[in-house]
The first five atom37 places (N, CA, C, CB, O) and aatype in JSON, in Angstrom:
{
  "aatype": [20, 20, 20, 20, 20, 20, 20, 20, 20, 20, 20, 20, 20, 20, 20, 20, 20, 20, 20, 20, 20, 20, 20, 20, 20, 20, 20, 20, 20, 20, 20, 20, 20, 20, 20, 20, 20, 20, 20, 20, 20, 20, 20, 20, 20, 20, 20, 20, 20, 20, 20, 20, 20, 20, 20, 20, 20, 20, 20, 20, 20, 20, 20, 20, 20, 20, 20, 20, 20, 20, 20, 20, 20, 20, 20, 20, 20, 20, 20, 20, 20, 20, 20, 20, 20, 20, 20, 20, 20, 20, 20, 20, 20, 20, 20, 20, 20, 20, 20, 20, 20, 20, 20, 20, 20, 20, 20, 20, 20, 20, 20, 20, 20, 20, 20, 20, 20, 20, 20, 20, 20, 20, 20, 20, 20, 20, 20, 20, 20, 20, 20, 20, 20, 20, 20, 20, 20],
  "atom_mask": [
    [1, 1, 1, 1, 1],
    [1, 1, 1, 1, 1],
    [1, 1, 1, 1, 1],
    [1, 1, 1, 1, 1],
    [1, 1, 1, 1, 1],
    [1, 1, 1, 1, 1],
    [1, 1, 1, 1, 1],
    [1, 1, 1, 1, 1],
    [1, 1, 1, 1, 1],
    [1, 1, 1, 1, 1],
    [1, 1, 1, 1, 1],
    [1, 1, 1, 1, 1],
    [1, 1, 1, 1, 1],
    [1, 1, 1, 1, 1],
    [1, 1, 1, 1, 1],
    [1, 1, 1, 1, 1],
    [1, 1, 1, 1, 1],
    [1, 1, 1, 1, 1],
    [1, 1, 1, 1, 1],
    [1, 1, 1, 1, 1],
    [1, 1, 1, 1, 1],
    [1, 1, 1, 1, 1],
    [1, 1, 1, 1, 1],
    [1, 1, 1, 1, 1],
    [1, 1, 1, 1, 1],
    [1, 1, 1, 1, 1],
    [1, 1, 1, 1, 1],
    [1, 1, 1, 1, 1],
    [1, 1, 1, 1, 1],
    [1, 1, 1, 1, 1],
    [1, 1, 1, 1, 1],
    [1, 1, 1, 1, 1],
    [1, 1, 1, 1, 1],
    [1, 1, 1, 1, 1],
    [1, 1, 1, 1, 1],
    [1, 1, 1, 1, 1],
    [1, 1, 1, 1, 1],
    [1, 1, 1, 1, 1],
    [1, 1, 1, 1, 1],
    [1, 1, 1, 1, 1],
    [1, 1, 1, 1, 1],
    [1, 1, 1, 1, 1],
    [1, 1, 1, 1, 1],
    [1, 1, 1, 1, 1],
    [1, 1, 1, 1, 1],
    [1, 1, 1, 1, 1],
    [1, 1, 1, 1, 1],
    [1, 1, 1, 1, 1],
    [1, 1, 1, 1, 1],
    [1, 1, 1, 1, 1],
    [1, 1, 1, 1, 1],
    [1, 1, 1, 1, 1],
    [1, 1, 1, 1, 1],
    [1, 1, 1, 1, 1],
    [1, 1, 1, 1, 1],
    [1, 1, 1, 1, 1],
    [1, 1, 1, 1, 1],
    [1, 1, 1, 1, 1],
    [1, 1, 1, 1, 1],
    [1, 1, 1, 1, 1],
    [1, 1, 1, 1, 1],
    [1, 1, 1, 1, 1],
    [1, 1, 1, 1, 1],
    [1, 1, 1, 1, 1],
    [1, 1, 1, 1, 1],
    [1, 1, 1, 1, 1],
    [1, 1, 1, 1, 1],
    [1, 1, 1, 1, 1],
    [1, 1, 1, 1, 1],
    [1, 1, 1, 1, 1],
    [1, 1, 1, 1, 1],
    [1, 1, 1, 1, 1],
    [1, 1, 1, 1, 1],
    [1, 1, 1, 1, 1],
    [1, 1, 1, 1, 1],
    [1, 1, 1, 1, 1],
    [1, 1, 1, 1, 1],
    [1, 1, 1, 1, 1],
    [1, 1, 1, 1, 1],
    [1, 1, 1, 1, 1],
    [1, 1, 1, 1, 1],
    [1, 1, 1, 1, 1],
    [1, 1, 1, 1, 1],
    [1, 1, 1, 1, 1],
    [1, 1, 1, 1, 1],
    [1, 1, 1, 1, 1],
    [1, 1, 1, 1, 1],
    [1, 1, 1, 1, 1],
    [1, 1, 1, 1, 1],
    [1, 1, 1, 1, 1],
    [1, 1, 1, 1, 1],
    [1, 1, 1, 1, 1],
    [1, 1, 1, 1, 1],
    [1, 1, 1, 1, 1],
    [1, 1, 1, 1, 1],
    [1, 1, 1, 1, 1],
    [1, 1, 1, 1, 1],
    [1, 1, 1, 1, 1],
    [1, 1, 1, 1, 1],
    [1, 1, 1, 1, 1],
    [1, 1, 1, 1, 1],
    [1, 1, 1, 1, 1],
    [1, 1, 1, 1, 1],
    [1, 1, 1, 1, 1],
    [1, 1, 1, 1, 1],
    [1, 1, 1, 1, 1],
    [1, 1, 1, 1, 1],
    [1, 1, 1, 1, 1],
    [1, 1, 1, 1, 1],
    [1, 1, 1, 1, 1],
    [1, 1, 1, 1, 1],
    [1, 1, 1, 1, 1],
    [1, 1, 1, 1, 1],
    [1, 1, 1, 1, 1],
    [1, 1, 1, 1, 1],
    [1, 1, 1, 1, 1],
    [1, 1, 1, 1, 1],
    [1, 1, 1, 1, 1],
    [1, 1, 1, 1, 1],
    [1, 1, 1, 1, 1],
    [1, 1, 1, 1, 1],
    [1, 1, 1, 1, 1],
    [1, 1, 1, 1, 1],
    [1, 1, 1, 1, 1],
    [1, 1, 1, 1, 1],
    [1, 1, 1, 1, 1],
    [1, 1, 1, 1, 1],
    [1, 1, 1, 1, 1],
    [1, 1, 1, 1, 1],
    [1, 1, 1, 1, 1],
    [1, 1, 1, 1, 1],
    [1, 1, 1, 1, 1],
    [1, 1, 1, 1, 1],
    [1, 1, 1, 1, 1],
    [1, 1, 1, 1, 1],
    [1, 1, 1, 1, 1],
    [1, 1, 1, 1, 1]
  ],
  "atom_positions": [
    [[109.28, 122.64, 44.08], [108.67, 123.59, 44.97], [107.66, 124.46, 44.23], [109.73, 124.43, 45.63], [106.6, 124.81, 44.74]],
    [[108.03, 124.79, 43.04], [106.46, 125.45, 42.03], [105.44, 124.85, 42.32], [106.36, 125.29, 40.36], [104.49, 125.25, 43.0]],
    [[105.54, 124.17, 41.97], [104.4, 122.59, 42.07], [103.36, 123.14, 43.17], [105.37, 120.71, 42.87], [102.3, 123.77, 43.14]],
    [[104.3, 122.49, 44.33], [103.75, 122.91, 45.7], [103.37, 124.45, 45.81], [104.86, 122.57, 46.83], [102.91, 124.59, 46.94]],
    [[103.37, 125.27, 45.36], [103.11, 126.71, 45.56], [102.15, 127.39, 44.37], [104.56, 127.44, 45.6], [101.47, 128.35, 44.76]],
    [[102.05, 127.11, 43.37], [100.99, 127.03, 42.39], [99.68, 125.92, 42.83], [101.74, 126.56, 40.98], [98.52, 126.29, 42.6]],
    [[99.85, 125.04, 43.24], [98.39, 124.05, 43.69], [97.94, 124.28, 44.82], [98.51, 122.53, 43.79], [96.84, 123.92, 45.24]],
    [[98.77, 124.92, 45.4], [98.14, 125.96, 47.07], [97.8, 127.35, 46.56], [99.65, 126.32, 48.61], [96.8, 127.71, 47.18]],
    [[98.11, 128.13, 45.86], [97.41, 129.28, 45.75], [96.84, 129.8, 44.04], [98.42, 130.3, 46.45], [96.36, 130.9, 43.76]],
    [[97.1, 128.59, 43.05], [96.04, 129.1, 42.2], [95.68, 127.98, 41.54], [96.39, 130.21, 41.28], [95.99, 127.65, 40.4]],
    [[94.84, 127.28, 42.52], [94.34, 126.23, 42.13], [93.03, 125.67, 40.92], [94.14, 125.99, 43.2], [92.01, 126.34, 40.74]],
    [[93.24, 124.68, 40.36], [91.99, 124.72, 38.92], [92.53, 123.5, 38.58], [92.01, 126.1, 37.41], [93.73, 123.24, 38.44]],
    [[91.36, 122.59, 38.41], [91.29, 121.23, 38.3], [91.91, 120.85, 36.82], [89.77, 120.77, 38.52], [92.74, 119.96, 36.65]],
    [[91.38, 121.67, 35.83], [91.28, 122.15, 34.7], [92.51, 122.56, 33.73], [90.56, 123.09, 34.94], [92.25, 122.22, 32.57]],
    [[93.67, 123.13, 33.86], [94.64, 123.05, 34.02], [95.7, 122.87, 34.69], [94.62, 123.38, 33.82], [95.63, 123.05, 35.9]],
    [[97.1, 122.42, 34.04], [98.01, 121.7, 34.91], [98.54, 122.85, 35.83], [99.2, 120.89, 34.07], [98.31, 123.98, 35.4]],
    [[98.99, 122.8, 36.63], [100.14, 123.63, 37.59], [100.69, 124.67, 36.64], [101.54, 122.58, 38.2], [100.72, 125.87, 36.94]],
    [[101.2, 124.1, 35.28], [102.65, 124.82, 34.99], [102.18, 125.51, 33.91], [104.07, 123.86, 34.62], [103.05, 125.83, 33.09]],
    [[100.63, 125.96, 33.6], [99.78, 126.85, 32.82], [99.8, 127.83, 34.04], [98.21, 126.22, 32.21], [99.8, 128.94, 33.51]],
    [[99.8, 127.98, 35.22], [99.42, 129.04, 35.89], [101.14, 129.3, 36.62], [97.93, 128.66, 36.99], [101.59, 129.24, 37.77]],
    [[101.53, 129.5, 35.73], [103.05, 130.22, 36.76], [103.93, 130.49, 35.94], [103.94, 129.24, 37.92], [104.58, 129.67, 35.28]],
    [[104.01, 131.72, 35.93], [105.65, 132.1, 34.9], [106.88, 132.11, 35.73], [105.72, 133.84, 34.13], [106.86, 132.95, 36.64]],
    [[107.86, 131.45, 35.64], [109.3, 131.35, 36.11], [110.53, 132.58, 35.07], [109.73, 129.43, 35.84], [110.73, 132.64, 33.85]],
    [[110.95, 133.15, 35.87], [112.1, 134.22, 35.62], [112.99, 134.38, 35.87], [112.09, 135.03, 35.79], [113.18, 134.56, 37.07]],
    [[113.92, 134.43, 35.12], [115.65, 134.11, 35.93], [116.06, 136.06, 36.31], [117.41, 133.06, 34.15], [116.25, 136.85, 35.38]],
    [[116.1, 136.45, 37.7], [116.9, 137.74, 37.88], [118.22, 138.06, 36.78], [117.48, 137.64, 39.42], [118.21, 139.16, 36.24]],
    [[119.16, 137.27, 36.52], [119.94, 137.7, 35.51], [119.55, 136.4, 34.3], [121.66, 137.86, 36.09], [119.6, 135.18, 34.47]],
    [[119.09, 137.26, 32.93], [118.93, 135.85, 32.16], [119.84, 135.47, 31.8], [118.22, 135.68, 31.14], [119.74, 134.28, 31.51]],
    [[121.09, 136.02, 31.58], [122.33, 135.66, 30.55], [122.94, 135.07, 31.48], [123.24, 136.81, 29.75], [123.68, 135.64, 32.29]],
    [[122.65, 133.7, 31.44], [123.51, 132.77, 32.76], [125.08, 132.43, 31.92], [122.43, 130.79, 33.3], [125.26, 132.89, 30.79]],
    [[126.08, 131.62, 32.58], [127.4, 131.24, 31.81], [127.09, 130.0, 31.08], [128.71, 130.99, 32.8], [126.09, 129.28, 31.09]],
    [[127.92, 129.96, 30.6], [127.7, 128.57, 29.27], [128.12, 127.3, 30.18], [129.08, 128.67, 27.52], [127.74, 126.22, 29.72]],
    [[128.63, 127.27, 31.05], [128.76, 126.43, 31.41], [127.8, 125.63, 33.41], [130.18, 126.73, 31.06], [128.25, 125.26, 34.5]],
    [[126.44, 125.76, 32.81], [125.45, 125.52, 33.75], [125.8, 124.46, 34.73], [124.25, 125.2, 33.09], [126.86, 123.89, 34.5]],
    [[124.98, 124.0, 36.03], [124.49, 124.85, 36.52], [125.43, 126.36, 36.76], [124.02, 124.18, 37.56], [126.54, 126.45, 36.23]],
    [[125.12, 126.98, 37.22], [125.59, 128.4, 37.79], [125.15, 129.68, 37.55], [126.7, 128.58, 37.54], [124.38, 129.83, 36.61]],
    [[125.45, 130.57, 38.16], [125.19, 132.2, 37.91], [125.96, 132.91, 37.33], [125.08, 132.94, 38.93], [127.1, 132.52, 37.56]],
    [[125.95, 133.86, 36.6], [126.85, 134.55, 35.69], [127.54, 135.61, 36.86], [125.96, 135.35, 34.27], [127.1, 136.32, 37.77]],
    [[128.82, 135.32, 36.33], [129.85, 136.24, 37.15], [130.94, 137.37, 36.08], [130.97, 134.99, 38.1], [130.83, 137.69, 34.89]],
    [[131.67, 137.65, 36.82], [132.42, 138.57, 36.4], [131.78, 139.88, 35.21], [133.52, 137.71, 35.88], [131.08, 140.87, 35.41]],
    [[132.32, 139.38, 34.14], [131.66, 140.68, 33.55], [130.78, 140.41, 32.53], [132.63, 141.66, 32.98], [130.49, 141.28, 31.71]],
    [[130.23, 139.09, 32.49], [128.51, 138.65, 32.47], [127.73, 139.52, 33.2], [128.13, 137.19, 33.14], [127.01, 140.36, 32.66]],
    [[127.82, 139.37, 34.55], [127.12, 139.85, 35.57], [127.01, 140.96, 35.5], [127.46, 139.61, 36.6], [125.85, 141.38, 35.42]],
    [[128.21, 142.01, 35.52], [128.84, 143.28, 35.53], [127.6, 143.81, 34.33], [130.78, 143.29, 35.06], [126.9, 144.79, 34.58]],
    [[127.43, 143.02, 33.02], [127.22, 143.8, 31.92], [125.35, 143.5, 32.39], [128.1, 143.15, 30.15], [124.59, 144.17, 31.69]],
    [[124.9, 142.91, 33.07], [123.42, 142.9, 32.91], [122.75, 143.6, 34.86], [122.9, 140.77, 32.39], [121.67, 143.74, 35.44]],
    [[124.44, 143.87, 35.21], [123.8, 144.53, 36.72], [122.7, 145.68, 36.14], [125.27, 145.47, 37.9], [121.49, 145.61, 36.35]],
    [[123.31, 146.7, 35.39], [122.26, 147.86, 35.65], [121.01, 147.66, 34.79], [122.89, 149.35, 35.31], [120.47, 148.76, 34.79]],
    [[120.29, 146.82, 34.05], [118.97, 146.28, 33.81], [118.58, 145.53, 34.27], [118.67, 145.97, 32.97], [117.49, 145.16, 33.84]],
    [[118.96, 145.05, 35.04], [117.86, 143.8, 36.0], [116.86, 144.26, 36.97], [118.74, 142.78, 37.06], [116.1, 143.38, 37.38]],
    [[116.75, 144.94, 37.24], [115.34, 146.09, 37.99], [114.55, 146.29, 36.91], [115.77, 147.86, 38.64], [113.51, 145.65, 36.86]],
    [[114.85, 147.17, 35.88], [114.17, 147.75, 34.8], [113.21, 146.3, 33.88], [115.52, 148.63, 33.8], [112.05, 146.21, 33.47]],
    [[114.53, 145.25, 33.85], [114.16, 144.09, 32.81], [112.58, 144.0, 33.63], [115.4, 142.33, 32.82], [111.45, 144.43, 33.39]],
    [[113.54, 142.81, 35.24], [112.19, 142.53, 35.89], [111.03, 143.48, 36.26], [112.46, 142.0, 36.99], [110.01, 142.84, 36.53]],
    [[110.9, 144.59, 36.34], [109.87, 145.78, 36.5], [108.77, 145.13, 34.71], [111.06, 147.98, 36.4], [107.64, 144.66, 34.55]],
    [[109.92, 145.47, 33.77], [109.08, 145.35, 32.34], [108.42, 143.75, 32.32], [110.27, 145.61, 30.81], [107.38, 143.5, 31.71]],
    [[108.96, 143.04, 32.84], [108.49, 141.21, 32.4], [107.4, 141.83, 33.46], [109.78, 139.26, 32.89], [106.42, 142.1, 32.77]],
    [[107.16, 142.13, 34.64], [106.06, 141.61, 35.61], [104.75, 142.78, 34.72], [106.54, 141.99, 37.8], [103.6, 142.36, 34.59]],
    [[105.05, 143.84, 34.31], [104.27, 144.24, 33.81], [103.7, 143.97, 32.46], [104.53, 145.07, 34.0], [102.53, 144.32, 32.3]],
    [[104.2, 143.5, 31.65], [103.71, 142.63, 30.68], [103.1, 141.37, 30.88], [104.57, 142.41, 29.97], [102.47, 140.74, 30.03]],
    [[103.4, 140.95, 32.4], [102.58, 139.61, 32.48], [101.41, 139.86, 33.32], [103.41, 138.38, 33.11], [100.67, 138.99, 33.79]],
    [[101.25, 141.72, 33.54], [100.11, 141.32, 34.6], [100.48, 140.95, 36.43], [99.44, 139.85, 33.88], [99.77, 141.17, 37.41]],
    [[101.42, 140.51, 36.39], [101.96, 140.01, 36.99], [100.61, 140.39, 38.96], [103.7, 140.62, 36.54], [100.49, 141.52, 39.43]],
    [[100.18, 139.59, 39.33], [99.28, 139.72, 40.41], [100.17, 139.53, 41.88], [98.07, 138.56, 40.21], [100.13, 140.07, 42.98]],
    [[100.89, 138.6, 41.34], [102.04, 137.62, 42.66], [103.5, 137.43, 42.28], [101.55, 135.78, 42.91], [103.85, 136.82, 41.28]],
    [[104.4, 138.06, 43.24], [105.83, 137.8, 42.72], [106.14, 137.05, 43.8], [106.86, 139.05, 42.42], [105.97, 137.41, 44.97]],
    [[106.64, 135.93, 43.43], [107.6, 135.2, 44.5], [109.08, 135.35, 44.05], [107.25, 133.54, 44.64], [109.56, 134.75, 43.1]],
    [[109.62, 136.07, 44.72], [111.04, 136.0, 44.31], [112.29, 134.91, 45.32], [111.47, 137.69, 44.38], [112.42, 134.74, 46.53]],
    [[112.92, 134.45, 44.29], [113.72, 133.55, 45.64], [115.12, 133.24, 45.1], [112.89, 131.84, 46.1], [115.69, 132.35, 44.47]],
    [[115.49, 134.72, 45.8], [117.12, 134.42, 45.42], [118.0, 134.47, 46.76], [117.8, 135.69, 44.29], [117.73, 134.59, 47.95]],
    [[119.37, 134.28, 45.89], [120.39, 134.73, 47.21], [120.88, 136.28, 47.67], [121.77, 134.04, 46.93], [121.0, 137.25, 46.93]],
    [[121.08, 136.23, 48.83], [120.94, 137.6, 49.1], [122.15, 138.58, 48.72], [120.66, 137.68, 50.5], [122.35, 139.6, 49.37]],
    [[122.95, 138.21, 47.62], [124.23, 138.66, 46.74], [123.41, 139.36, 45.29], [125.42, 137.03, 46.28], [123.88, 140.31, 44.66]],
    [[122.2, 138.71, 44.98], [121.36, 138.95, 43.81], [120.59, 139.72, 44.11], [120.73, 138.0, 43.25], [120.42, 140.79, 43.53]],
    [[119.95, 139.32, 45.13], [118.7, 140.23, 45.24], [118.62, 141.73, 45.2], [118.15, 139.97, 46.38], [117.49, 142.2, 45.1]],
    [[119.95, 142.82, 45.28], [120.25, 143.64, 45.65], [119.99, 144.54, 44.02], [121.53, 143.38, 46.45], [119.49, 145.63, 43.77]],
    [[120.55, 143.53, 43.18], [120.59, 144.09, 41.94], [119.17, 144.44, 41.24], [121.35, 143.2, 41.14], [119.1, 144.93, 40.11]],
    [[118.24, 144.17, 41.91], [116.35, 144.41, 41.13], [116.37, 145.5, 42.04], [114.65, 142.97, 41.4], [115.22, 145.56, 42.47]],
    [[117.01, 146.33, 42.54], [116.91, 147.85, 42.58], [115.95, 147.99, 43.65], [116.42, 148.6, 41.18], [115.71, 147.3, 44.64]],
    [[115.29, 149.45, 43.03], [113.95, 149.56, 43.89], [112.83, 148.39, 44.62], [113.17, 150.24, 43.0], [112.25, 148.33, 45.7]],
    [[112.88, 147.67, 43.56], [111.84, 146.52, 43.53], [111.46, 145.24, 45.13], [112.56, 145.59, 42.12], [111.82, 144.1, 45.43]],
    [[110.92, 145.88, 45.49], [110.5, 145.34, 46.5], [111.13, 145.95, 47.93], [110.72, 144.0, 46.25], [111.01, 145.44, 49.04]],
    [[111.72, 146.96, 47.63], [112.85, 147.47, 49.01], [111.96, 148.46, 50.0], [114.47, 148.59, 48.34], [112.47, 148.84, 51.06]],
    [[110.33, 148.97, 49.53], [109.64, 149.24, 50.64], [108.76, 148.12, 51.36], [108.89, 150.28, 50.29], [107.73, 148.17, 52.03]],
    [[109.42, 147.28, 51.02], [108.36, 145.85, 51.72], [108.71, 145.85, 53.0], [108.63, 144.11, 51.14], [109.68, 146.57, 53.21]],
    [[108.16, 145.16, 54.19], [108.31, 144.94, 55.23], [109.27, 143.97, 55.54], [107.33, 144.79, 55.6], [109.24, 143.03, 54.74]],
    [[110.19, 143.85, 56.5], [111.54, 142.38, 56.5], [110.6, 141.33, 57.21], [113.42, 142.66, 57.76], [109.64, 141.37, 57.97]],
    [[111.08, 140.72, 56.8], [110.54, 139.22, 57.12], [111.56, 138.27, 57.8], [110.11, 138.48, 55.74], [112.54, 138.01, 57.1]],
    [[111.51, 137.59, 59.31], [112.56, 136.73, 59.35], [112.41, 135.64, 58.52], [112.8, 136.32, 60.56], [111.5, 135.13, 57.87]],
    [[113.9, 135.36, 58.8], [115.08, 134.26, 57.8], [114.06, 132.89, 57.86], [117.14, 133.82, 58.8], [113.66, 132.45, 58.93]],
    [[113.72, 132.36, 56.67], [114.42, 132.35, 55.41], [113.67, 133.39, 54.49], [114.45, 130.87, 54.77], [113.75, 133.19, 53.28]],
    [[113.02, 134.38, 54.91], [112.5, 134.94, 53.82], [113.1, 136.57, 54.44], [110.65, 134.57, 53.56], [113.29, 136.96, 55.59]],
    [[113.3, 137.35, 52.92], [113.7, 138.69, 53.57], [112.3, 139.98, 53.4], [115.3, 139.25, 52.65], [112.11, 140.58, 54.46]],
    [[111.87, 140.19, 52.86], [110.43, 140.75, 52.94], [109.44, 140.09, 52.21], [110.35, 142.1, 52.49], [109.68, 139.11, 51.49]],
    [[108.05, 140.73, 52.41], [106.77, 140.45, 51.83], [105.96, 141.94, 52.14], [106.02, 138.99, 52.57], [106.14, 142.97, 52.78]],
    [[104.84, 141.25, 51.12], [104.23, 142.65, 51.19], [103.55, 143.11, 49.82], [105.39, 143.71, 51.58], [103.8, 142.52, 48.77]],
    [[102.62, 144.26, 49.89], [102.25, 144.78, 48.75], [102.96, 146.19, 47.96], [100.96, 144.95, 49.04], [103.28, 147.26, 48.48]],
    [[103.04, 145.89, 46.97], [103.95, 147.42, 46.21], [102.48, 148.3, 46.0], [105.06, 147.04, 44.1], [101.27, 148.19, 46.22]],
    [[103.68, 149.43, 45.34], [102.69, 150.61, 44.85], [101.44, 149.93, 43.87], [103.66, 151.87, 43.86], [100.5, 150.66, 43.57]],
    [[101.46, 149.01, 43.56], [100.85, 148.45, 41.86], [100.06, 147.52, 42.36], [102.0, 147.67, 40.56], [99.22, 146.95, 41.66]],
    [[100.26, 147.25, 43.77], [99.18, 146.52, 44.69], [99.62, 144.83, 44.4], [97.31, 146.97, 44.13], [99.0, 143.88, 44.88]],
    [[100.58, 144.75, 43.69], [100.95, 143.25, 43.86], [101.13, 142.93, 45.35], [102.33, 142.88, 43.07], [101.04, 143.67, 46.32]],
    [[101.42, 141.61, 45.26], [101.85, 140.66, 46.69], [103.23, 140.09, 46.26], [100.64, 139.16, 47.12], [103.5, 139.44, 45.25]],
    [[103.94, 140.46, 47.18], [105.69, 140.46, 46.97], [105.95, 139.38, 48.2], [106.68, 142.32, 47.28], [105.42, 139.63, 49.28]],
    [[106.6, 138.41, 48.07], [107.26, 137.4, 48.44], [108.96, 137.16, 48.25], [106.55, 136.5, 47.85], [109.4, 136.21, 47.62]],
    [[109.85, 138.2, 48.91], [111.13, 137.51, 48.92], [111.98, 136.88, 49.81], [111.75, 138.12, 48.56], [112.07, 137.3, 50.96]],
    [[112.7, 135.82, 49.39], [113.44, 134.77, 50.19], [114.55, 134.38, 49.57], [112.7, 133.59, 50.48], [115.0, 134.66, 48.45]],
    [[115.12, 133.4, 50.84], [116.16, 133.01, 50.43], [115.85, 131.55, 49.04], [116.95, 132.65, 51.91], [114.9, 130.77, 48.99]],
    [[116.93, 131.64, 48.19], [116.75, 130.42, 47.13], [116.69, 129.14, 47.55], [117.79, 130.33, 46.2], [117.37, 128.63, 48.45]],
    [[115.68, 128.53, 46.75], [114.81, 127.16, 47.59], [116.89, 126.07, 48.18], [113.13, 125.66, 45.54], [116.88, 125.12, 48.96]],
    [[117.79, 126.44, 47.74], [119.06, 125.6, 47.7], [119.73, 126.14, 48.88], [119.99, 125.72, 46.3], [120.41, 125.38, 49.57]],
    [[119.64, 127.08, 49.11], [119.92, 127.63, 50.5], [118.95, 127.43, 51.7], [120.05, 129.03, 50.37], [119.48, 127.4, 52.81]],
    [[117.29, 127.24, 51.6], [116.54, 127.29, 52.5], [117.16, 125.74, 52.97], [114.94, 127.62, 52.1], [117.81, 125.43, 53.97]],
    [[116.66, 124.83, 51.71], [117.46, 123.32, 52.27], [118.42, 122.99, 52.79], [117.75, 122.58, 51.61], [118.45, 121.98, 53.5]],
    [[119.48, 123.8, 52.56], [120.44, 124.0, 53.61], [120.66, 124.53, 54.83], [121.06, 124.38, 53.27], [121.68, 124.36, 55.5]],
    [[119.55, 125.28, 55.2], [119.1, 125.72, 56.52], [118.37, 125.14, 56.99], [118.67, 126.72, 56.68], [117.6, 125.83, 57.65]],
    [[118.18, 124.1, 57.02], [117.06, 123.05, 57.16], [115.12, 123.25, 56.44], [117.05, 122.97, 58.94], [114.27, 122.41, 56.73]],
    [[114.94, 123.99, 55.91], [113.45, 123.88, 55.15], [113.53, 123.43, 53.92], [112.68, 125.18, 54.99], [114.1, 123.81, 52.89]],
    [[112.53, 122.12, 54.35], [112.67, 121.13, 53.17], [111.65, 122.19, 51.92], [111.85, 119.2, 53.68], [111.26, 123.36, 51.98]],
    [[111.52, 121.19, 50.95], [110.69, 122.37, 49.55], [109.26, 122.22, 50.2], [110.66, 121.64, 47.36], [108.46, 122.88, 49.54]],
    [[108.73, 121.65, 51.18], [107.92, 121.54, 51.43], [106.88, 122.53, 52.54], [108.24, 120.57, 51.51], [105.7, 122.9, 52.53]],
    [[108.37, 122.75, 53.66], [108.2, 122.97, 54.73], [108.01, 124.92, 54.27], [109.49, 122.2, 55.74], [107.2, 125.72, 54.72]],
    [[109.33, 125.17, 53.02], [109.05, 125.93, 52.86], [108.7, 126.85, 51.71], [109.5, 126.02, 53.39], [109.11, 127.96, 51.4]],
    [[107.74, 125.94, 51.14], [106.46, 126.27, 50.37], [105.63, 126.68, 51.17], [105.84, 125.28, 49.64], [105.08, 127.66, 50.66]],
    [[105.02, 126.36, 52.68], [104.1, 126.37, 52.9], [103.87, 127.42, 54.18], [103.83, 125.14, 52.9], [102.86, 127.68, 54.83]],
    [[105.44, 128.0, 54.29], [105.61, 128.95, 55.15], [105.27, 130.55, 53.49], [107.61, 128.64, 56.19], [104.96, 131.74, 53.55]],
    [[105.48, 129.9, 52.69], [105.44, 130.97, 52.02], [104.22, 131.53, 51.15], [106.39, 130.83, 51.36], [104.06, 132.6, 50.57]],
    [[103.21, 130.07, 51.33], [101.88, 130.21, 50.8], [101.52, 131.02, 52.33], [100.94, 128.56, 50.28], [101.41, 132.24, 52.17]],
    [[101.33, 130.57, 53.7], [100.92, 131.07, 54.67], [101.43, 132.94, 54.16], [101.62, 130.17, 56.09], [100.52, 133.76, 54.04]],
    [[102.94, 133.4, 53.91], [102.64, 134.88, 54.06], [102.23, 135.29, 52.82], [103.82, 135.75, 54.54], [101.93, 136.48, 52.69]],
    [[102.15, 134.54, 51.83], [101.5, 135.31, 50.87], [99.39, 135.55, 51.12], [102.03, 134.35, 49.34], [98.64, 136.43, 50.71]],
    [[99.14, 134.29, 51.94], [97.75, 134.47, 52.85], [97.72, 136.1, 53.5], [97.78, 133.18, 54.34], [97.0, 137.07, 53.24]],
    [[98.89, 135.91, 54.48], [98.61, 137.16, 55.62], [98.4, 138.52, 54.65], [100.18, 137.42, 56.85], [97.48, 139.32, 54.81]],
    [[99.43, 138.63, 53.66], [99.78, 139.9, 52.62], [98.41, 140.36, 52.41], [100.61, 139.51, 51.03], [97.98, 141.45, 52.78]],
    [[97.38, 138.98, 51.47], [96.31, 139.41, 50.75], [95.18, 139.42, 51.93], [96.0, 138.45, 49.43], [94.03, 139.64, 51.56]],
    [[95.38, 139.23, 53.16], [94.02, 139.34, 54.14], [93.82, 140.98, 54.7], [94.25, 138.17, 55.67], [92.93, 141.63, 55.24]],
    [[95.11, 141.19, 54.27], [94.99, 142.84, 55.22], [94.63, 143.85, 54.09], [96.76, 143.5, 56.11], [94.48, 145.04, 54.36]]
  ]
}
């Protein structure tokens, strides 16, 4: 689904896709034993920096466009960050521009949308469309 969402909105013949997109895990200290999300007191120990972390990574990268796409158990923990955005119906929970004038994109995680029926396709392209509407106004 990067793929599809980097070659729709920052397109260049010139370099590949995966030169124009930084990927970020909301909690980095995942469990040792992958796939999965860190729980108990993994989780516990990186709840109160995960706003601050992600605030510092997007500003060190410049950061122009956040697509965020988690589950809605996670999302709670990046704090301030994105909570004056506008709601967005399901599968996405807001969009919008912050104080810093980025374009904020959050949703549900591409593993849950597929399970609600939006393929990576269907909803890539619902999410290039609001990241369109965000930057037209």
């Amino acid at each position: 689904m990067a793929r599809l969402l980097v070659e729709s909105l920052e397109p260049d013949p010139h370099l590949p896709w995966y030169a124009r997109w930084c990927w970020l895990n909301l909690f980095p200290c995942a469990p040792d034993n992958p796939p999965g999300n860190p729980g108990g007191t993994l989780r516990e120990a990186q709840d109160p920096f995960v706003g601050e972390l992600l605030a510092a990574e997007l500003d060190l990268l410049s950061a122009r466009r956040v697509i965020a796409l988690v589950g809605p158990f996670w999302w709670p923990a990046a704090g301030p960050l994105g909570r004056d955005l506008p709601e967005m119906p399901r599968p996405l929970y807001c969009a919008g521009r912050d104080d810093l004038g980025r374009t904020w994109v959050v949703g549900w995680h591409p593993t849950g949308a597929n399970y609600h029926g939006w393929s990576p396709t269907r909803y890539a392209q619902l999410i290039v469309d609001r990241i369109r509407a965000v930057e037209a106004d």
